[in-house]
C-alpha positions as YAML, in Angstrom:
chain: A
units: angstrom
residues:
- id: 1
  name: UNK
  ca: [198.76, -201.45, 251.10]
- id: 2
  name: UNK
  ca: [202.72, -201.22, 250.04]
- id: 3
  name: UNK
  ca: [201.34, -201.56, 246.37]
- id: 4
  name: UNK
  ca: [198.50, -199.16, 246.80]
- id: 5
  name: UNK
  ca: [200.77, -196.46, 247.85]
- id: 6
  name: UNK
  ca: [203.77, -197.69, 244.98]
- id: 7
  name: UNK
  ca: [200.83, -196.99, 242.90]
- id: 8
  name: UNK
  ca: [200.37, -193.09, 244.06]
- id: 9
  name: UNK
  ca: [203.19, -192.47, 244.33]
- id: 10
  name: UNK
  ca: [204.31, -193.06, 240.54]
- id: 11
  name: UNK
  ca: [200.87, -190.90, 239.61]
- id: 12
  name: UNK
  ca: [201.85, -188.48, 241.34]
- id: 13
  name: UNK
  ca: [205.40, -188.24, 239.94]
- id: 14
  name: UNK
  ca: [204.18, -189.34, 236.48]
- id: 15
  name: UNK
  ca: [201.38, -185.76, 236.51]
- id: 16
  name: UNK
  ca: [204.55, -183.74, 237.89]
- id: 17
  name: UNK
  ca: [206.85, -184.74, 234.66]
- id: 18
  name: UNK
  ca: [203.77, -184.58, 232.27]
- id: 19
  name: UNK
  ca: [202.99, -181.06, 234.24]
- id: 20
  name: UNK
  ca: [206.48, -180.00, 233.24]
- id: 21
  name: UNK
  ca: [206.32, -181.18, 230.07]
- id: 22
  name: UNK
  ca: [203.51, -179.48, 229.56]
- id: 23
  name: UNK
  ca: [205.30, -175.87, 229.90]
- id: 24
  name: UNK
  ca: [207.03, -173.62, 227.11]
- id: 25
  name: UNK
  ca: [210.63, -173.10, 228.29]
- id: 26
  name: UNK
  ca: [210.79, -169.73, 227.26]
- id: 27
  name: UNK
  ca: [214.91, -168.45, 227.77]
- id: 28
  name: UNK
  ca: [215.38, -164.49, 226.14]
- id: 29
  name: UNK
  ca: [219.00, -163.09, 225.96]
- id: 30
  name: UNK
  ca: [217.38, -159.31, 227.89]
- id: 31
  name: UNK
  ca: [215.50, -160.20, 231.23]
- id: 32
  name: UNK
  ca: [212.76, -157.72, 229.49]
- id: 33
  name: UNK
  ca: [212.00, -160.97, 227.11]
- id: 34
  name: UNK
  ca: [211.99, -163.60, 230.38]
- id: 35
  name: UNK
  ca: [209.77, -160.96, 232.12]
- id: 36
  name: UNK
  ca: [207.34, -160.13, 229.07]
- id: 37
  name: UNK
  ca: [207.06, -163.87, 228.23]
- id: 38
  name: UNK
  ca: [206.19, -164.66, 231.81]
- id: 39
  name: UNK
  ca: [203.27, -162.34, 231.62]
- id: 40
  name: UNK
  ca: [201.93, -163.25, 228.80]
- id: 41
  name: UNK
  ca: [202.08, -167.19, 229.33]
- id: 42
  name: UNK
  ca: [201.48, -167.45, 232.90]
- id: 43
  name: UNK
  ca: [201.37, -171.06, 234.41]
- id: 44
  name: UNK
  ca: [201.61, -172.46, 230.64]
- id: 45
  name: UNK
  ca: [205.78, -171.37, 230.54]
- id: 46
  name: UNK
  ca: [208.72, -171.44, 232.25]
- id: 47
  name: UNK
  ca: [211.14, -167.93, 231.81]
- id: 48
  name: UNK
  ca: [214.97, -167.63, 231.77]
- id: 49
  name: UNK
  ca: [217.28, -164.85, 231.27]
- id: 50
  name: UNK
  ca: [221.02, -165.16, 230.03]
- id: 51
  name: UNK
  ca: [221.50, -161.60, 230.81]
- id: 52
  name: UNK
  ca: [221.06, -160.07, 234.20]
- id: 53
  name: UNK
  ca: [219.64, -156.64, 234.65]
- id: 54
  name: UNK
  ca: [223.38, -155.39, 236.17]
- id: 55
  name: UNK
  ca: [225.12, -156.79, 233.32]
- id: 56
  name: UNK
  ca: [226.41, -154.93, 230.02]
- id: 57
  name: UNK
  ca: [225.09, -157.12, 227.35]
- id: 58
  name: UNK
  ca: [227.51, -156.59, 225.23]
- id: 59
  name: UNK
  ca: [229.72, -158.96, 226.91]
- id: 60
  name: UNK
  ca: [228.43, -162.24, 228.75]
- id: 61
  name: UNK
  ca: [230.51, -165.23, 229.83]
- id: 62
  name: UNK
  ca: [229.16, -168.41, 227.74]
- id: 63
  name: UNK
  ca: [228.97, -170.03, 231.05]
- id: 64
  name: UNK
  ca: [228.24, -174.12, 230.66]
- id: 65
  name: UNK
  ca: [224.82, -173.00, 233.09]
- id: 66
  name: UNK
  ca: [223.77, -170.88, 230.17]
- id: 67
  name: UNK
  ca: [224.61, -174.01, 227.46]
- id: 68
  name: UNK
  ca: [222.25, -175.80, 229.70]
- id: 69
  name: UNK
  ca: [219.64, -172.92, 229.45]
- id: 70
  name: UNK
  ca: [219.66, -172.73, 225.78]
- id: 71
  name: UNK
  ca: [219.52, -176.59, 225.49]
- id: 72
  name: UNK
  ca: [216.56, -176.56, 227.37]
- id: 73
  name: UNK
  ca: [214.57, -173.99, 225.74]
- id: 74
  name: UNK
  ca: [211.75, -174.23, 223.05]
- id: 75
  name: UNK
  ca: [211.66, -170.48, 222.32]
- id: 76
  name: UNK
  ca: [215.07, -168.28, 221.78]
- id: 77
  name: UNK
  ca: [214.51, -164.75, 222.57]
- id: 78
  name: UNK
  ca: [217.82, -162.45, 221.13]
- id: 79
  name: UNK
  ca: [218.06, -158.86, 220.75]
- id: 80
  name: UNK
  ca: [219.53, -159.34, 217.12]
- id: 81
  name: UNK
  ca: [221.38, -156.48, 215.42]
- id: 82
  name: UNK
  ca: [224.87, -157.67, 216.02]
- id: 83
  name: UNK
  ca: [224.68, -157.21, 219.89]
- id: 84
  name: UNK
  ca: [225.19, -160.83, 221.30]
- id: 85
  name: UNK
  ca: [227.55, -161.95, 218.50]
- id: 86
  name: UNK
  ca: [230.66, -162.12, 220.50]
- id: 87
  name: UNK
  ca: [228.69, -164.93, 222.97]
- id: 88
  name: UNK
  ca: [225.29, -165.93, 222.02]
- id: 89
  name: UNK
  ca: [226.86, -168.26, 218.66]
- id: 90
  name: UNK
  ca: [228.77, -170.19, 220.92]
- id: 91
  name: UNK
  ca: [226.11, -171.39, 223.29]
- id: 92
  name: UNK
  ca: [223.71, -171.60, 220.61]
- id: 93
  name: UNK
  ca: [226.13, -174.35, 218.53]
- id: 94
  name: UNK
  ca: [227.40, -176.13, 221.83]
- id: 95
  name: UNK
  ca: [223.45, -175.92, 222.86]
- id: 96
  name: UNK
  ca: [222.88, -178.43, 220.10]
- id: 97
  name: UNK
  ca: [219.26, -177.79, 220.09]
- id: 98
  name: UNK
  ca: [217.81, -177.36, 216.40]
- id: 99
  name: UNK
  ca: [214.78, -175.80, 217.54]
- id: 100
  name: UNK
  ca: [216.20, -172.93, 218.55]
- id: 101
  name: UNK
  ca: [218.58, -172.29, 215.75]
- id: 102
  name: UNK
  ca: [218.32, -169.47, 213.34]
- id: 103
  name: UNK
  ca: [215.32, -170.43, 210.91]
- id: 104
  name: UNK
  ca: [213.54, -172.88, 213.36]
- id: 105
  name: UNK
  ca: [210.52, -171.72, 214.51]
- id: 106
  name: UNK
  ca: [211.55, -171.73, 218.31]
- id: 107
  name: UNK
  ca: [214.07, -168.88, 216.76]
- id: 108
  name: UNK
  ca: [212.97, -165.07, 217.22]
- id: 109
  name: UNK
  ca: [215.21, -162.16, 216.52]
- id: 110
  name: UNK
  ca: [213.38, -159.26, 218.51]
- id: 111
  name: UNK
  ca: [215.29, -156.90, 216.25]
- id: 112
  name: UNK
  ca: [212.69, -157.83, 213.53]
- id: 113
  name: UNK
  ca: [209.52, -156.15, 214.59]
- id: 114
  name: UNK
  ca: [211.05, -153.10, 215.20]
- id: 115
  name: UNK
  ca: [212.23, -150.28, 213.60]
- id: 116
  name: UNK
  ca: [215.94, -149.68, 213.65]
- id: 117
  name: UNK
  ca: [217.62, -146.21, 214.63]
- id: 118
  name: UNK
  ca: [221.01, -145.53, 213.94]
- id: 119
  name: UNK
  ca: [221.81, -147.44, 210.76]
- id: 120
  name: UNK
  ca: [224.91, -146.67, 209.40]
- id: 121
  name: UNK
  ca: [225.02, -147.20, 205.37]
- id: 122
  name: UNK
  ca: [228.61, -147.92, 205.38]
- id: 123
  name: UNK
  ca: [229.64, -149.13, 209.16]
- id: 124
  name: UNK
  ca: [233.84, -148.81, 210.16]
- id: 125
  name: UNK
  ca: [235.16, -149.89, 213.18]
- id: 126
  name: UNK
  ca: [236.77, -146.61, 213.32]
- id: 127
  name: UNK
  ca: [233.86, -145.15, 214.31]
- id: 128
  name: UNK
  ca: [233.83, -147.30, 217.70]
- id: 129
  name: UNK
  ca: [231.56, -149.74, 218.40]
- id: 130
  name: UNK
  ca: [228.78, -149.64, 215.82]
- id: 131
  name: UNK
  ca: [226.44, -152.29, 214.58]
- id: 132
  name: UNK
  ca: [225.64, -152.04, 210.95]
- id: 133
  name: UNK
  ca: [221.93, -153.15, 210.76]
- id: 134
  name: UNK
  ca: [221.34, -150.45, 213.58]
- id: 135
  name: UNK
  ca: [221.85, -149.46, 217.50]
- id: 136
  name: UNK
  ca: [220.64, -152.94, 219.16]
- id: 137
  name: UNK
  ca: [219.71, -151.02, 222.38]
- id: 138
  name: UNK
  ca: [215.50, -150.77, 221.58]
- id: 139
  name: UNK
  ca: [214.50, -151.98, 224.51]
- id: 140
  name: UNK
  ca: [214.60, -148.55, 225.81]
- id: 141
  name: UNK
  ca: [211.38, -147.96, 224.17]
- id: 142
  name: UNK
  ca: [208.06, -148.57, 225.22]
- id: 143
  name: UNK
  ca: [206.83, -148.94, 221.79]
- id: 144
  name: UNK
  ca: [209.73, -151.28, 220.80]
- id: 145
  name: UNK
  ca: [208.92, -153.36, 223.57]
- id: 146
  name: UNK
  ca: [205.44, -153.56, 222.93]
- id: 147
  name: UNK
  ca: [205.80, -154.88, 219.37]
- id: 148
  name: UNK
  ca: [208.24, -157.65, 220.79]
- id: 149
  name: UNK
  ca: [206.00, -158.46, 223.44]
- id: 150
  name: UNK
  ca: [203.43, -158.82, 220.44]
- id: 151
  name: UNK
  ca: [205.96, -161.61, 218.87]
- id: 152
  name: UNK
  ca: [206.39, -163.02, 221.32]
- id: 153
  name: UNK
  ca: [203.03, -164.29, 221.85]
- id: 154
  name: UNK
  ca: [202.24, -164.46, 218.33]
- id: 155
  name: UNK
  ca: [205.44, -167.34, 218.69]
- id: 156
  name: UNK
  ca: [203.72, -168.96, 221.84]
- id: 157
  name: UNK
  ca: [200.60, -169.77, 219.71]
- id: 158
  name: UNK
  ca: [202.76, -171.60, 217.19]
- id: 159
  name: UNK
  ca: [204.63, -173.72, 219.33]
- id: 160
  name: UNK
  ca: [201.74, -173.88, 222.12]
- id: 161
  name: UNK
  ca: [198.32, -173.92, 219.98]
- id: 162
  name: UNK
  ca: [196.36, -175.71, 222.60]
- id: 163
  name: UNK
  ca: [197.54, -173.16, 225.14]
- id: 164
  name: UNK
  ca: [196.07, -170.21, 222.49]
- id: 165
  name: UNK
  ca: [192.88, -169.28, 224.79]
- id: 166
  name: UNK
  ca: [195.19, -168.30, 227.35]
- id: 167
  name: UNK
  ca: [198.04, -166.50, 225.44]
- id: 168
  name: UNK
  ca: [195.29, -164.38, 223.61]
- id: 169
  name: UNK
  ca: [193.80, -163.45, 227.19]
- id: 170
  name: UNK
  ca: [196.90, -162.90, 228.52]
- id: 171
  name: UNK
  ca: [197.82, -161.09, 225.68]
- id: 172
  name: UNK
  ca: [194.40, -158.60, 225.68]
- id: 173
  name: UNK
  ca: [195.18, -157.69, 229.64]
- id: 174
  name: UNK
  ca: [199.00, -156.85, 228.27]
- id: 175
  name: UNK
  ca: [197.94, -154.69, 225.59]
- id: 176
  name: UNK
  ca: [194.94, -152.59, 228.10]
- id: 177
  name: UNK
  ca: [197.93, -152.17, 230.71]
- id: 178
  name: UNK
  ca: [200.18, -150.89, 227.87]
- id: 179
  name: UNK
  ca: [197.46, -148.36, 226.57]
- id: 180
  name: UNK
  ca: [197.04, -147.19, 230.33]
- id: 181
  name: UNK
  ca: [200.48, -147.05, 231.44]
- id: 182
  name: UNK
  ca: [201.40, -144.76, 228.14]
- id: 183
  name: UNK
  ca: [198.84, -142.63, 228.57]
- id: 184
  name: UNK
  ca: [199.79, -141.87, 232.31]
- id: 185
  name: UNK
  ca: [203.73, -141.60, 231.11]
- id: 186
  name: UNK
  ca: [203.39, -139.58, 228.24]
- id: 187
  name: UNK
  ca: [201.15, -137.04, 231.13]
- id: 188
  name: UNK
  ca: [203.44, -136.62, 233.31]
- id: 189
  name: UNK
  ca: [206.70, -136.38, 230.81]
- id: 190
  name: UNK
  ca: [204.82, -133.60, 228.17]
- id: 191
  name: UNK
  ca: [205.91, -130.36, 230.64]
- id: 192
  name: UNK
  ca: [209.65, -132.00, 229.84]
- id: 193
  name: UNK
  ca: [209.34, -131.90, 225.96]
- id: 194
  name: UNK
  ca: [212.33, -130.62, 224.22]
- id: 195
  name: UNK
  ca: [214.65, -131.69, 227.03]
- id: 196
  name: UNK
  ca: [218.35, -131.84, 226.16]
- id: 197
  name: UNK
  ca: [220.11, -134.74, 227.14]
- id: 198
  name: UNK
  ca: [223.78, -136.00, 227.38]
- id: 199
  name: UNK
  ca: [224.12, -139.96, 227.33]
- id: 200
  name: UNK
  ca: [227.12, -141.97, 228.53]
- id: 201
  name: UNK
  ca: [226.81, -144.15, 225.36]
- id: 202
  name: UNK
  ca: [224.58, -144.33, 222.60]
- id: 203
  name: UNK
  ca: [221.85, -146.47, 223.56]
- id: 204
  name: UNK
  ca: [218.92, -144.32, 224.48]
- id: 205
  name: UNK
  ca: [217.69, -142.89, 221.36]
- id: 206
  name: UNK
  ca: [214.71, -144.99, 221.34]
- id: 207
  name: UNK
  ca: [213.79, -143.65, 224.64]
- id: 208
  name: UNK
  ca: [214.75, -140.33, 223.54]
- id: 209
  name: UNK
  ca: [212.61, -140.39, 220.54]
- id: 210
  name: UNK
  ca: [209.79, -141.32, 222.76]
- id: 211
  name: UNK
  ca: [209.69, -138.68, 225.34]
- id: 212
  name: UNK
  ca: [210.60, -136.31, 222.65]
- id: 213
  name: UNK
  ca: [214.06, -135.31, 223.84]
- id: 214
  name: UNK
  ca: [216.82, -134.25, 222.22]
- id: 215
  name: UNK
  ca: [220.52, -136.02, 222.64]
- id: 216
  name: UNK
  ca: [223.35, -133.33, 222.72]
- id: 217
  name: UNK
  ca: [225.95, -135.88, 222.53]
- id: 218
  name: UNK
  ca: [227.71, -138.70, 224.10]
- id: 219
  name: UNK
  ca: [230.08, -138.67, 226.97]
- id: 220
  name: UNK
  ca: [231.95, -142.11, 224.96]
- id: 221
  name: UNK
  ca: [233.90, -140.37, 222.21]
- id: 222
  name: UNK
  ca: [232.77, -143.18, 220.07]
- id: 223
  name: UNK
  ca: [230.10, -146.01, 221.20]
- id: 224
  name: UNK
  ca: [231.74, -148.55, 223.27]
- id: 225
  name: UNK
  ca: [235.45, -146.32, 223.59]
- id: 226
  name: UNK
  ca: [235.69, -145.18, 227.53]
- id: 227
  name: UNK
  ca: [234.90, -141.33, 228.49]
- id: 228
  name: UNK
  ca: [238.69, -139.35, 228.51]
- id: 229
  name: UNK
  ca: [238.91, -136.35, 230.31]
- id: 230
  name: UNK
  ca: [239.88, -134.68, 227.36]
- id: 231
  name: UNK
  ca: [236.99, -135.54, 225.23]
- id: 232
  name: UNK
  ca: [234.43, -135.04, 228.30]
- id: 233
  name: UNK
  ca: [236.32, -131.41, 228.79]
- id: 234
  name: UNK
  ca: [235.75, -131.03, 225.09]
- id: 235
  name: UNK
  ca: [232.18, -132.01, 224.97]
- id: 236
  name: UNK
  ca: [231.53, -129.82, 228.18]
- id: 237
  name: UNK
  ca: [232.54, -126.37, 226.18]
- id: 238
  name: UNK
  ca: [230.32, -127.55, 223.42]
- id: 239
  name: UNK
  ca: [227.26, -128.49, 225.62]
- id: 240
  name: UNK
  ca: [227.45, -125.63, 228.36]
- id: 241
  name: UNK
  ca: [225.00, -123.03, 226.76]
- id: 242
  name: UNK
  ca: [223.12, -125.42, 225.60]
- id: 243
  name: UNK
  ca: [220.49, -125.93, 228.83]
- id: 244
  name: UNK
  ca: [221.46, -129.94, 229.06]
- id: 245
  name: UNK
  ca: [219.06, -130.99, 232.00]
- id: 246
  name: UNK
  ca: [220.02, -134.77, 232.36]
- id: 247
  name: UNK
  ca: [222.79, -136.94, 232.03]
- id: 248
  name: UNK
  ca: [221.84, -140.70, 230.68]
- id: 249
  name: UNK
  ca: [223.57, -143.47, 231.55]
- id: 250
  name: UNK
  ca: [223.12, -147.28, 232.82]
- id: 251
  name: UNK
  ca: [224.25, -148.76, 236.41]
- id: 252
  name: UNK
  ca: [227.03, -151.31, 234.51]
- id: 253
  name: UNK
  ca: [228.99, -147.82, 233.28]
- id: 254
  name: UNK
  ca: [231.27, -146.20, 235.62]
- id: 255
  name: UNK
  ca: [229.90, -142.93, 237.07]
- id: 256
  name: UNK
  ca: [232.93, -140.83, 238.25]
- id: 257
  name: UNK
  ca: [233.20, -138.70, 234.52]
- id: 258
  name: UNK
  ca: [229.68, -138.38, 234.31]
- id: 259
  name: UNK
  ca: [229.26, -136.82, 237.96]
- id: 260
  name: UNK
  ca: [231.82, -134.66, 237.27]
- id: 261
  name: UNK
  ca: [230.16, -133.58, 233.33]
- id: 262
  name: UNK
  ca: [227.10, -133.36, 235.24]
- id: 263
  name: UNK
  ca: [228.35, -130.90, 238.02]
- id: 264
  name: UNK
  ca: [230.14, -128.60, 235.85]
- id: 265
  name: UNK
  ca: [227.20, -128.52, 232.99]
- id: 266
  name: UNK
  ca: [224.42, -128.03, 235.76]
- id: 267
  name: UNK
  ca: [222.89, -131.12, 234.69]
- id: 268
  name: UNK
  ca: [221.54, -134.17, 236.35]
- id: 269
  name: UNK
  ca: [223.01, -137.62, 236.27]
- id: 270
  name: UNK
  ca: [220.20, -140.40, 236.04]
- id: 271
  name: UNK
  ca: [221.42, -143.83, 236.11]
- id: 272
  name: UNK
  ca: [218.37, -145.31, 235.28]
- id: 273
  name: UNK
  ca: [217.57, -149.17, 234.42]
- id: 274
  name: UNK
  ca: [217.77, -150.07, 230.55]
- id: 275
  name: UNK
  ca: [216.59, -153.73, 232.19]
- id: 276
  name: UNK
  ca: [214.52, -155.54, 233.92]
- id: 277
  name: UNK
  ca: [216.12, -156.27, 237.72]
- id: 278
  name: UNK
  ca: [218.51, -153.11, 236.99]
- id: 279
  name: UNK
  ca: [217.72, -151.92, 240.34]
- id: 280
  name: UNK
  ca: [215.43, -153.72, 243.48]
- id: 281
  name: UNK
  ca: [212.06, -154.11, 242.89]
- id: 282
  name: UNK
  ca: [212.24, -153.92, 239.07]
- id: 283
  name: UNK
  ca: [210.45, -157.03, 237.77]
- id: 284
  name: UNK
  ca: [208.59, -156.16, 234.60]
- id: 285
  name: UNK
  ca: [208.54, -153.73, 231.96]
- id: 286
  name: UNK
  ca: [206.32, -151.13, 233.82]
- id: 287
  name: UNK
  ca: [208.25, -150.94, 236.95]
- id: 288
  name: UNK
  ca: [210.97, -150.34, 234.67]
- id: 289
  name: UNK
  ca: [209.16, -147.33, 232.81]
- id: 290
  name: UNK
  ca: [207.55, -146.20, 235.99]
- id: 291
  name: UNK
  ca: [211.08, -146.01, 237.55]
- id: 292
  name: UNK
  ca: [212.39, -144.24, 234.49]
- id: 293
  name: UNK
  ca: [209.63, -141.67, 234.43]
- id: 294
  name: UNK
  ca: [209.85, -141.20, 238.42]
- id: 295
  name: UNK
  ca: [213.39, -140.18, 237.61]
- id: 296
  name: UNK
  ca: [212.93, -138.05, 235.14]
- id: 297
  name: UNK
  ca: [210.20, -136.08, 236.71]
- id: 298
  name: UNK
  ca: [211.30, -135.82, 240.52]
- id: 299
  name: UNK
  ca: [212.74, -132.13, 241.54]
- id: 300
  name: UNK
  ca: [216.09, -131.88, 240.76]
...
């Protein structure tokens, strides 16, 4: 009987390690690349974030529980364009996993599939905080997002072929929601076409270019250099006949300047999510859109 039940118990606990084994560890830098990757592999991968929605990406701690994330995972997910550089090299060399290492096939740059905004031919660091192959901050977009979500699969096949069935099902239902959801976004934001729009820094044009706004400046003098009263005063005479209805900006940037541009121009401050679990409740890409447009379309 003892034996009998030695016996189970070691299939059981053999199935659970081949069951796990069985799984893509899928880690992105943006919780927009856990989430997307989730969706689209189901019960076939396992999804980690080394950014949280509340953090400014820009600057993350290469914690030794993020080493252990990127050591673990079969499929890197960055943001490229320069915007982890000052933390993502050092976990990826102390990771010491090659198959996640630039060129390996369990490598994507997200960057790649999209179309960068903001390139700057001849990038200074006098002009702030600028990334020279383009501004990193895409995932803002709908669209951008979509063509990630695309690589993202197209990545899962490679590594995963037996698991293909699934990823191209999976991937079929994401692509019918995406169709739907812009459809029902793009309704209810037309009326606002030709909105003006002040942003705390520079990382909405993507978005911007989608709903077909207009940015009328920043209230960062230059991208990553904090608001000054002076410069906020400035940017206030330039912007006040202008009709500036909203005020961008993301939950990790302090809001006492921009309440007080927004009061004085007789716009509206939206601190709206640029990620994934920015706010409660805010677990994929289309509560993060639907939250965005809800914003942007409630009275004022």
């Amino acid at each position: 009987m003892r034996n009998t039940m030695t016996i189970a118990f070691v299939l059981v606990l053999t199935a659970i390690g081949l069951d796990a084994q069985a799984k893509v560890r899928v880690v992105g830098t943006l919780p927009d690349f856990a989430a997307m990757a989730a969706e689209l592999g189901g019960d076939r991968v396992e999804t980690a974030s080394l950014i949280q929605g509340t953090q400014d990406p820009h600057y993350v701690d290469a914690k030794p529980s993020l080493i252990l994330e990127v050591n673990r995972a079969d499929l890197l997910v960055l943001i490229g364009m320069g915007l982890e550089d000052g933390w993502l090299p050092v976990l990826l060399t102390q990771s010491r996993n090659g198959a996640i290492q630039p060129g390996a096939v369990g490598y994507l740059d997200a960057s790649s599939v999209v179309t960068a905004k903001d390139v700057e031919a001849r990038p200074d660091r006098r002009m702030g905080d600028i990334h020279g192959q383009g501004n990193p901050h895409y995932y803002t977009g709908p669209e951008e997002l979509y063509r990630v979500a695309r690589a993202i699969h197209d990545k899962l096949v490679v590594i995963d072929p037996e698991g293909q069935n699934v990823y191209d099902s999976r991937w079929k239902r994401f692509e019918e929601t995406y169709r739907k959801k812009s459809v029902e976004w793009k309704k209810r934001i037309e009326p606002l076409k030709g909105t003006r729009v002040v942003e705390y820094h520079k990382s909405w044009i993507y978005l911007l270019d989608w709903l077909r706004f207009e940015a009328a400046g920043a209230l960062e003098p230059l991208p990553g250099i904090p608001p000054s009263p002076s410069h906020v005063s400035r940017l206030l005479g330039q912007v006040r006949q202008q009709g500036v209805k909203f005020v961008f900006q993301e939950i990790y940037h302090p809001q006492r300047l921009s309440r007080l541009f927004a009061e004085k121009s007789g716009a509206k401050l939206l601190v709206m999510p640029s990620m994934v679990g920015a706010e409660h409740g805010i677990k994929t890409i289309w509560d993060k859109f639907d939250r965005i447009v809800d914003l942007l379309t409630q009275p004022k």
